[in-house]
Backbone as CSV, one residue per row, in Angstrom:
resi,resn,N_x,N_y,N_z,CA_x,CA_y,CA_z,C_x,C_y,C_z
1,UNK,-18.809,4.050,25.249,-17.687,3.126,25.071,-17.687,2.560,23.652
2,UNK,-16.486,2.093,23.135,-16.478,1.682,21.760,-16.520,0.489,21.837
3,UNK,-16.848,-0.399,22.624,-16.924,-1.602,22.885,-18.423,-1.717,22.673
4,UNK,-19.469,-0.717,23.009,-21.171,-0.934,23.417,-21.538,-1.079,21.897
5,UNK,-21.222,-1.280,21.119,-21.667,-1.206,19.480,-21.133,-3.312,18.839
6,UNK,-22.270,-3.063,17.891,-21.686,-4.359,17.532,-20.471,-4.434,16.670
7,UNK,-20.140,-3.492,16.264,-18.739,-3.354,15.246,-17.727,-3.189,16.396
8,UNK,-18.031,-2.378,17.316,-16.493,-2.880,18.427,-16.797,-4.008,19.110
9,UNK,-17.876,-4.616,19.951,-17.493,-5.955,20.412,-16.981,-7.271,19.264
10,UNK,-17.328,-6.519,17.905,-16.676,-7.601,16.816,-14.865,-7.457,16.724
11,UNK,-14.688,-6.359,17.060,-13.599,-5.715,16.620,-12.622,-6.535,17.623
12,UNK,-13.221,-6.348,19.048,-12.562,-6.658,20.403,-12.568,-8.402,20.054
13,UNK,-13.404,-8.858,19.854,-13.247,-10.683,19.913,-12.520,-10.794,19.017
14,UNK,-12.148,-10.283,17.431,-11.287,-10.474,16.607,-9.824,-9.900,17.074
15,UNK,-9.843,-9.239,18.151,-8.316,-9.270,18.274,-8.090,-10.407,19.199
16,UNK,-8.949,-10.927,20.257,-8.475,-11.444,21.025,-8.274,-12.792,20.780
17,UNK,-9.327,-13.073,19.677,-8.756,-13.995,18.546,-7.028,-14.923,18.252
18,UNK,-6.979,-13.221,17.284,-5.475,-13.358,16.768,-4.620,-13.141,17.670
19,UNK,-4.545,-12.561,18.661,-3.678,-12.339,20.135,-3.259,-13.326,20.373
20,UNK,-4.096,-13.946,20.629,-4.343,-16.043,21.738,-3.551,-16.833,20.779
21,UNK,-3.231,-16.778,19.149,-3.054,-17.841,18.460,-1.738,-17.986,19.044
22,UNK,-1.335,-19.307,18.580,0.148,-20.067,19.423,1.462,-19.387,19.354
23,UNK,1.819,-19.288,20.830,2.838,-18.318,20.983,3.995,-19.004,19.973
24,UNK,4.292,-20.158,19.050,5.479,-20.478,18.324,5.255,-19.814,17.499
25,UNK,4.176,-19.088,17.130,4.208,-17.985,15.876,4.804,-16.756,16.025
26,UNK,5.240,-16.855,17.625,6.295,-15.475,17.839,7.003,-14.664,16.698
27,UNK,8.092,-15.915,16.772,8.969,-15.075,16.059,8.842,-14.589,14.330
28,UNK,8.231,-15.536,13.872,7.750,-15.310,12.183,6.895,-13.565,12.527
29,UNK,5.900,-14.095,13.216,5.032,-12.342,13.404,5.848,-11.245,13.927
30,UNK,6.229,-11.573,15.329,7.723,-10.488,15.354,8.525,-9.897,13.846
31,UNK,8.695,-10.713,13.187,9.541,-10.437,11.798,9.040,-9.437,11.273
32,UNK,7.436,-10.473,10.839,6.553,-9.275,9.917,6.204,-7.813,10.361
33,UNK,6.084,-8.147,11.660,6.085,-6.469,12.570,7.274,-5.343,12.768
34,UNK,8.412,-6.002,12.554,9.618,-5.358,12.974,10.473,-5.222,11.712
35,UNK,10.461,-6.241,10.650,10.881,-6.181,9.548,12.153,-4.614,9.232
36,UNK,11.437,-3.597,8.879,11.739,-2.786,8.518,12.730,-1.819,9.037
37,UNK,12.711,-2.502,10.608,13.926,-2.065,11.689,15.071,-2.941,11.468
38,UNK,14.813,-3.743,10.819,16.253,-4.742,10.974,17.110,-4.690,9.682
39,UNK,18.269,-4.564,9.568,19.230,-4.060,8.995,19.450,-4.794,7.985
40,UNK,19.564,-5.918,8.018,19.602,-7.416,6.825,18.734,-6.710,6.135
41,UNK,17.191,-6.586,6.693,16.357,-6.275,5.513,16.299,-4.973,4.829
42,UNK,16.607,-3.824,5.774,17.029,-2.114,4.462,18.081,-2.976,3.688
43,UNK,18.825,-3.675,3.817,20.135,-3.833,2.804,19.188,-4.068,1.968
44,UNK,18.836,-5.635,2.047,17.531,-6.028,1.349,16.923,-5.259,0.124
45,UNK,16.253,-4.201,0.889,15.209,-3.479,-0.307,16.117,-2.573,-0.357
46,UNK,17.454,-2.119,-0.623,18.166,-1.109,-1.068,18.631,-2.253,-2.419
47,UNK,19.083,-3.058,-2.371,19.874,-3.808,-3.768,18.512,-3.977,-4.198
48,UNK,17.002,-4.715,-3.594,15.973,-4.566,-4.554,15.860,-3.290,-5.475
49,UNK,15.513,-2.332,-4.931,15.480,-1.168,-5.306,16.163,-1.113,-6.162
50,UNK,17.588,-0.707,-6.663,19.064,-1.126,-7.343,18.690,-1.751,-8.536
51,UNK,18.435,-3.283,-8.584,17.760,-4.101,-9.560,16.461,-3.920,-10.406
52,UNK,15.564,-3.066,-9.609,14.590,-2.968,-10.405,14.706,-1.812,-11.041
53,UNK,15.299,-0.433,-10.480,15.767,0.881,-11.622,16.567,-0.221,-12.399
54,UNK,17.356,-0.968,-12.644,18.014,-1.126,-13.461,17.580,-1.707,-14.677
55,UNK,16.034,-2.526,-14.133,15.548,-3.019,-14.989,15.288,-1.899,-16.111
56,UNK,14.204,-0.929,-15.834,14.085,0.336,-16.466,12.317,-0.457,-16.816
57,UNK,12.060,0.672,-17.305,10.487,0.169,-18.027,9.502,0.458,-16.649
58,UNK,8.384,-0.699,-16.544,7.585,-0.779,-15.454,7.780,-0.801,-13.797
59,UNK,9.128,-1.816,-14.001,10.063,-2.229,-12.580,10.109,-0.747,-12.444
60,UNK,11.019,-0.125,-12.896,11.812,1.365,-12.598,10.492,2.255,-12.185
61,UNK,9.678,2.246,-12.840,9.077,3.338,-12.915,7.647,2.762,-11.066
62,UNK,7.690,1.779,-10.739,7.029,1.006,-9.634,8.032,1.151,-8.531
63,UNK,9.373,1.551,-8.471,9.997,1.609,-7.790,9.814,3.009,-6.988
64,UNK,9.621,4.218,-8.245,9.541,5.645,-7.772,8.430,5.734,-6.916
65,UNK,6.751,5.393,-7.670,5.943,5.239,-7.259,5.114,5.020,-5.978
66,UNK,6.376,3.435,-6.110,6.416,3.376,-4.341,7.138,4.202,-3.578
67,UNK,8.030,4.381,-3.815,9.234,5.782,-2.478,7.882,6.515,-2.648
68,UNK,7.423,7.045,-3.394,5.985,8.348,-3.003,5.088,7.863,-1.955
69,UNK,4.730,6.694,-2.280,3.045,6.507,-1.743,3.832,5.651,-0.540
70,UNK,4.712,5.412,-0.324,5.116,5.010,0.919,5.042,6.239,1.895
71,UNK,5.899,6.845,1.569,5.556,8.146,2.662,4.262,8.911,3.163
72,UNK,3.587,9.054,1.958,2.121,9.890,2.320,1.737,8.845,3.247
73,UNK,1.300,7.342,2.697,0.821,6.461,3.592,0.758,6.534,5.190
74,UNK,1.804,6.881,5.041,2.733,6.825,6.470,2.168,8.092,7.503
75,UNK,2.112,9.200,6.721,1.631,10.374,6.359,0.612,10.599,7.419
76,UNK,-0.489,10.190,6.404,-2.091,10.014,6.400,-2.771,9.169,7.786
77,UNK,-1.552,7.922,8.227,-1.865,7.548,9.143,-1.868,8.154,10.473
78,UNK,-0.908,9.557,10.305,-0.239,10.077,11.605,-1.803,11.013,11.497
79,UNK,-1.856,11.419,10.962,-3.409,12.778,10.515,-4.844,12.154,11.146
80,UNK,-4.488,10.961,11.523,-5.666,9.617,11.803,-5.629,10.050,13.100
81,UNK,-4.353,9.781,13.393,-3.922,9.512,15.141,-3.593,10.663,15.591
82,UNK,-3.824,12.079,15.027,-3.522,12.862,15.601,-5.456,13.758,15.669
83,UNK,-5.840,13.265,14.329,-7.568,13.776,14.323,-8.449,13.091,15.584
84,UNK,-7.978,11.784,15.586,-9.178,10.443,16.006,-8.025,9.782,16.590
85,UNK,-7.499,9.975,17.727,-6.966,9.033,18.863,-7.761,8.022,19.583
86,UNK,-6.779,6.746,19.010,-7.683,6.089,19.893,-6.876,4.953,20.540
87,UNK,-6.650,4.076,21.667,-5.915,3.863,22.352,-5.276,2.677,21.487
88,UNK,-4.266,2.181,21.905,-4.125,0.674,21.234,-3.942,-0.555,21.978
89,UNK,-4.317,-1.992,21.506,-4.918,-2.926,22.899,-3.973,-2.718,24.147
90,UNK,-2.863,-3.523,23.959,-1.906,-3.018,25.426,-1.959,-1.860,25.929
91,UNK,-2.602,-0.813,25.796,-2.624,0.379,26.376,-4.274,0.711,27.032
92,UNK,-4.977,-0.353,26.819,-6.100,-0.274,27.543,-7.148,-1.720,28.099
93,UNK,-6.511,-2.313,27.537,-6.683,-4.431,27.876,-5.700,-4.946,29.188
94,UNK,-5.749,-5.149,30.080,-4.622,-5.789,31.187,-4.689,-7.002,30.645
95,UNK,-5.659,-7.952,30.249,-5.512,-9.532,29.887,-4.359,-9.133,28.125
96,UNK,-4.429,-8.267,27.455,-3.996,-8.322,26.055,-2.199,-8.784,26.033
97,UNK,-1.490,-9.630,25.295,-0.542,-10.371,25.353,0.345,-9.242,24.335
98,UNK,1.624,-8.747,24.896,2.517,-7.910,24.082,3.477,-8.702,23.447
99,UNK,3.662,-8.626,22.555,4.704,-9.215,22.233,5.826,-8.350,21.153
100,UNK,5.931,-7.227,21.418,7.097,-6.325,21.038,6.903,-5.231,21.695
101,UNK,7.826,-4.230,21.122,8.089,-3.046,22.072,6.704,-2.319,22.079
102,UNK,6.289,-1.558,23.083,5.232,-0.833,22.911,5.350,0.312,22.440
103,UNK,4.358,1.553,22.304,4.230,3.030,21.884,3.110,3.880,22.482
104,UNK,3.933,5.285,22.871,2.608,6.197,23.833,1.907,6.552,22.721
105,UNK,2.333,6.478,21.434,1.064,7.123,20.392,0.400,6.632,20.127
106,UNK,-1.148,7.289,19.287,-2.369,6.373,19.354,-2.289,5.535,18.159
107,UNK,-3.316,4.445,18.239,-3.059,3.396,17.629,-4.555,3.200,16.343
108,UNK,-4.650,4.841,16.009,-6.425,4.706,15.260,-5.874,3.939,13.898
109,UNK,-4.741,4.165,12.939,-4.512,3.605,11.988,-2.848,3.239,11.952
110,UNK,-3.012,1.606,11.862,-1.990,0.853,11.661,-0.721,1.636,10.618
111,UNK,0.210,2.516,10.685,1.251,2.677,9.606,1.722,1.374,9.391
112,UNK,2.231,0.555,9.803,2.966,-0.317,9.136,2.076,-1.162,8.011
113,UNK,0.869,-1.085,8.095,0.095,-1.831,7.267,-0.176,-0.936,5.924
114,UNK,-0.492,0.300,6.366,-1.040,1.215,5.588,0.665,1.394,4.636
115,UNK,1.897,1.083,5.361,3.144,1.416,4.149,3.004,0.509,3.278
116,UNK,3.161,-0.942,3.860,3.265,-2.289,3.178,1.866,-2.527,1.839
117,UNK,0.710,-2.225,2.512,-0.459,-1.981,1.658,-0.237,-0.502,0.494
118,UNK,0.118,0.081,0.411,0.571,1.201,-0.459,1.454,0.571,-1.432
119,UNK,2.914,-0.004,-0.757,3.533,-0.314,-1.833,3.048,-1.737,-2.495
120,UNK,2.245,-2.544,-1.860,1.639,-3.945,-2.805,0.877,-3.624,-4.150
121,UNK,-0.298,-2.540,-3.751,-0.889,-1.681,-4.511,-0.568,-1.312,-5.795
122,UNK,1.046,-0.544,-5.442,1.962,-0.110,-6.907,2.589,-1.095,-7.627
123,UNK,2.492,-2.288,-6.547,3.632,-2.939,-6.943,2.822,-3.932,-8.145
124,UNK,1.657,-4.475,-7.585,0.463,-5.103,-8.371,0.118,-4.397,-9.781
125,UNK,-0.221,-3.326,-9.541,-0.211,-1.916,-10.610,0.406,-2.560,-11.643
126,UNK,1.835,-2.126,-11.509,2.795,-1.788,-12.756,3.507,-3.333,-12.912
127,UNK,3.935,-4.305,-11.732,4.500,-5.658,-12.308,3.956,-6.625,-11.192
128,UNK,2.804,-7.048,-11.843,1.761,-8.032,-10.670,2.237,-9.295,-10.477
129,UNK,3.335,-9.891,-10.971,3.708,-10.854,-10.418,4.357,-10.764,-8.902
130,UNK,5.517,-9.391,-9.054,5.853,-9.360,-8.071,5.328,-8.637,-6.873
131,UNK,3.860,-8.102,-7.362,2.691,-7.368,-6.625,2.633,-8.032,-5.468
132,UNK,2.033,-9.457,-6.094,1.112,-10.665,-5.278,2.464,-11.089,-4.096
133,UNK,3.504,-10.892,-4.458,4.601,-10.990,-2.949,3.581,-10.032,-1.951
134,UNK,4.266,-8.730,-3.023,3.946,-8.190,-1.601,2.468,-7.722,-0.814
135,UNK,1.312,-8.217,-1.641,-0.054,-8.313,-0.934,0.658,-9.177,0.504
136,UNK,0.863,-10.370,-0.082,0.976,-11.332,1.192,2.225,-10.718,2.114
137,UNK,3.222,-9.796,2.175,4.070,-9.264,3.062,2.943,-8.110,3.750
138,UNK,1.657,-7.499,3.026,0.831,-6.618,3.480,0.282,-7.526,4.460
139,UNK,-0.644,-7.956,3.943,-1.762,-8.902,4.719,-0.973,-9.570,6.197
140,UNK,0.476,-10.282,5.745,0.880,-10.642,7.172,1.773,-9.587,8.065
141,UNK,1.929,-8.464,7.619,1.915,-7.437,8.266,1.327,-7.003,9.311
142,UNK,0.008,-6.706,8.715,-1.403,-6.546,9.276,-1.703,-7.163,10.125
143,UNK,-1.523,-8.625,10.375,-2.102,-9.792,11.310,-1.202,-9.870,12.470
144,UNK,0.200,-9.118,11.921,1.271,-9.255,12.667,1.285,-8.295,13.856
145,UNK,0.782,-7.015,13.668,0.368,-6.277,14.396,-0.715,-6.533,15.662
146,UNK,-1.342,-7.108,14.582,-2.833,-7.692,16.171,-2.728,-8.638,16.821
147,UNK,-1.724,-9.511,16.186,-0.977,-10.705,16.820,0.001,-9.664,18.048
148,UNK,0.697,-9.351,17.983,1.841,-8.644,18.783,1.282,-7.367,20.204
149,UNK,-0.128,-7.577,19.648,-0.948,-6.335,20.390,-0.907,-5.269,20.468
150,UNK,0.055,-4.688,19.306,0.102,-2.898,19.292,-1.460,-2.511,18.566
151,UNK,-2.172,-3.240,17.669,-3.145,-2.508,17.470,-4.252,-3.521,17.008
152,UNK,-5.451,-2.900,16.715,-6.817,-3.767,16.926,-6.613,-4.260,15.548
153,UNK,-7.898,-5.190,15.273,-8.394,-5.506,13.340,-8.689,-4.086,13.026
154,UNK,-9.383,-3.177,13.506,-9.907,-2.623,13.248,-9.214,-1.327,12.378
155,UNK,-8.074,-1.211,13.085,-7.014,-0.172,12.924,-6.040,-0.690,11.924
156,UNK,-5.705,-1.637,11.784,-4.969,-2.245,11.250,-6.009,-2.356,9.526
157,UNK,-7.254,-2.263,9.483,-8.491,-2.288,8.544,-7.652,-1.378,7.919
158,UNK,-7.998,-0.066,8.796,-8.034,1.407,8.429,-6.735,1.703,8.028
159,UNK,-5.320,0.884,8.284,-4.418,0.923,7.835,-4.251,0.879,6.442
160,UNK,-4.697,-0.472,6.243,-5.019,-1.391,4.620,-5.736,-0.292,3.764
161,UNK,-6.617,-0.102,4.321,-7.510,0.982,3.463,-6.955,2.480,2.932
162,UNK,-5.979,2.975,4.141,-5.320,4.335,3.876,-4.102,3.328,2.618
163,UNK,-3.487,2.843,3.037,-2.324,2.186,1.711,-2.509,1.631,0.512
164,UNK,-4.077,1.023,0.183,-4.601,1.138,-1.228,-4.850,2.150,-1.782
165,UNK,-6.093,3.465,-0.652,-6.458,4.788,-1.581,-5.097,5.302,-2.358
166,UNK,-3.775,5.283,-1.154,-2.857,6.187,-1.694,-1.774,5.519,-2.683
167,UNK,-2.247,4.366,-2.867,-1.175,3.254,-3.753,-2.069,3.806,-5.189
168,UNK,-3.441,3.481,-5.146,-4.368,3.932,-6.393,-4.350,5.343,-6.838
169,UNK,-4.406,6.080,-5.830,-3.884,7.568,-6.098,-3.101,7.994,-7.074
170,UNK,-2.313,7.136,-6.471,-0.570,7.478,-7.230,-0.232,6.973,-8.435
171,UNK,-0.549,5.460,-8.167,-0.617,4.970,-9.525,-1.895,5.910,-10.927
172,UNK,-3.250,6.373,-10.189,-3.593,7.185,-11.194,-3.280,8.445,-12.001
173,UNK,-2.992,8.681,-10.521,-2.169,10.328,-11.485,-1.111,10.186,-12.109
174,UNK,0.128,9.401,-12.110,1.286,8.998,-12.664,0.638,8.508,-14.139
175,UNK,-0.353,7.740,-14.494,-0.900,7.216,-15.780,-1.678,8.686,-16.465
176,UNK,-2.166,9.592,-15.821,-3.080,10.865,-15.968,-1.594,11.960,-16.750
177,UNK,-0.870,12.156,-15.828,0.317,12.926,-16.049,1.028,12.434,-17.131
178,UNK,1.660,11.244,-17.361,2.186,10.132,-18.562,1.866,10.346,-19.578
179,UNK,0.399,10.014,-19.585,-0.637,10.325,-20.970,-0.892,11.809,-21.424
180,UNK,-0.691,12.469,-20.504,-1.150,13.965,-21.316,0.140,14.348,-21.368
181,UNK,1.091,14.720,-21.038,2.246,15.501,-21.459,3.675,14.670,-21.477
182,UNK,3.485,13.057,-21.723,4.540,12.382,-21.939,4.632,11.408,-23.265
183,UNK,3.239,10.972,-23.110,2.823,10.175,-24.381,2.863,11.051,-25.803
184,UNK,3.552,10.241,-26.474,4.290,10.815,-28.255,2.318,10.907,-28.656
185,UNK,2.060,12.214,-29.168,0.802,12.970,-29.771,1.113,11.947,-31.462
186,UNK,-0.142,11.435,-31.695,0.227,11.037,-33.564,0.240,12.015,-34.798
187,UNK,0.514,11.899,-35.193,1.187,13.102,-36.168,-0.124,13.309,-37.153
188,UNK,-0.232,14.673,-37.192,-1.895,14.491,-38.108,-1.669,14.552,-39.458
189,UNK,-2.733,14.120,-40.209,-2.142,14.117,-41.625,-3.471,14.025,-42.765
190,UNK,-3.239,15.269,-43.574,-4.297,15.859,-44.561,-5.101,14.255,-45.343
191,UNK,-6.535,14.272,-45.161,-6.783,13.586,-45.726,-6.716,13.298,-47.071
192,UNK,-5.873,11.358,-47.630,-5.565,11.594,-49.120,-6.658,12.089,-50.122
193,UNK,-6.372,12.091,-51.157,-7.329,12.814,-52.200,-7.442,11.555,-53.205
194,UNK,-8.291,10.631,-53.897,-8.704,9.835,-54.287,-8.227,10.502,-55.998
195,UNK,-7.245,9.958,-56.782,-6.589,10.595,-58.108,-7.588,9.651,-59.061
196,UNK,-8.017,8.749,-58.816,-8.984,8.394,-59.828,-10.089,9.338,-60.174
197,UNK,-10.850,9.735,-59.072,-11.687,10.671,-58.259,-11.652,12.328,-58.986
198,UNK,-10.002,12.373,-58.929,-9.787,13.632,-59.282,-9.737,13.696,-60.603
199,UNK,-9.311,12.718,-61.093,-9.130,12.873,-62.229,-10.402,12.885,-63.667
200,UNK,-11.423,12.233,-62.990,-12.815,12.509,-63.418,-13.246,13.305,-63.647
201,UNK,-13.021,14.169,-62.328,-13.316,15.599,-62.465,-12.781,16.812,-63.048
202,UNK,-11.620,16.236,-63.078,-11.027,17.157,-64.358,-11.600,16.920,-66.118
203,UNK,-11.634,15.807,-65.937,-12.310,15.412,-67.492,-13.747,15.919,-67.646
204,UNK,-13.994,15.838,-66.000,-15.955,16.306,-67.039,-15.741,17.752,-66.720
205,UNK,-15.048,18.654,-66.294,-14.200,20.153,-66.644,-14.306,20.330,-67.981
């Protein structure tokens, strides 16, 4: 059982933890969990999106970045749950408290954490003011999930963790690729010849 280890009975009291905290936190955690289904908010990050290509420079180029490492994220998590299934609380807790829709798929790594954690990542990267938003839209993401009972700390960990590697990923190779075949090469140039120098040497000629 994954419970007989001290990292799952830690795992299990830390959800049941954040589960229990006061049901008026419903609806704020509902938000952070569902966010991305609700229509106000694609409008949302479609005019974001919009504004920051327009900016051009770092914005623009944090915008692409993220559309990439959002998807793999997303990706990587399914490769989790399809390698290493593993149940998620409402699907194996009778005491565990639901509080949104459920899912028959397994619950080994949090996607919604692992998207939100990917794009904070890039977003920190290239314009860290508006990074540090979205750490904290990651982080209460994350809590939002184990709050709502679709998935453990644990998974929700492994979420965070898949959406930094692939936020750092991306952001490295994009700086790797940039620098070698985008960055202006400096122009080389014959070392000068010292005419005082030369001219000495013509005289003792």
């Amino acid at each position: 059982m994954r419970y007989d280890t001290v990292v799952g009975r830690a795992d299990l009291s830390l959800f049941y933890a954040i589960n229990r905290w006061p049901e008026g936190w419903t609806p704020i955690m509902r938000f952070f969990s569902e966010a991305t289904d609700l229509l106000a908010v694609r409008i949302g990050l479609v005019l974001m999106v919009v504004v920051m290509v327009a900016l051009r420079g770092a914005a623009a180029r944090a915008v692409g970045l993220s559309l990439l490492a959002f998807p793999i994220a997303n990706e990587v998590t399914d490769l989790f749950k399809a390698w290493l299934p593993q149940p998620r609380p409402f699907q194996e807790l009778a005491d565990a408290v639901l509080r949104t829709g459920g899912s028959d798929s397994a619950g080994t790594a949090s996607a919604h954490s692992a998207n939100m954690a990917a794009v904070a990542t890039v977003m920190l990267f290239l314009v860290p003011r508006f990074g540090a938003v979205w750490v904290v839209v990651a982080v209460m993401t994350g809590l939002s999930r184990i709050y709502t009972g679709v998935h453990y700390p644990g998974q929700v960990a492994l979420g965070w963790t898949v959406g930094v590697t692939v936020g750092l990923t991306v952001v490295g190779l994009e700086r790797v690729i940039r620098d070698r075949w985008f960055s202006p090469k400096p122009a080389s140039s014959a070392e000068p010849v010292n005419s005082a120098e030369g001219t000495a040497a013509e005289g003792a000629a």
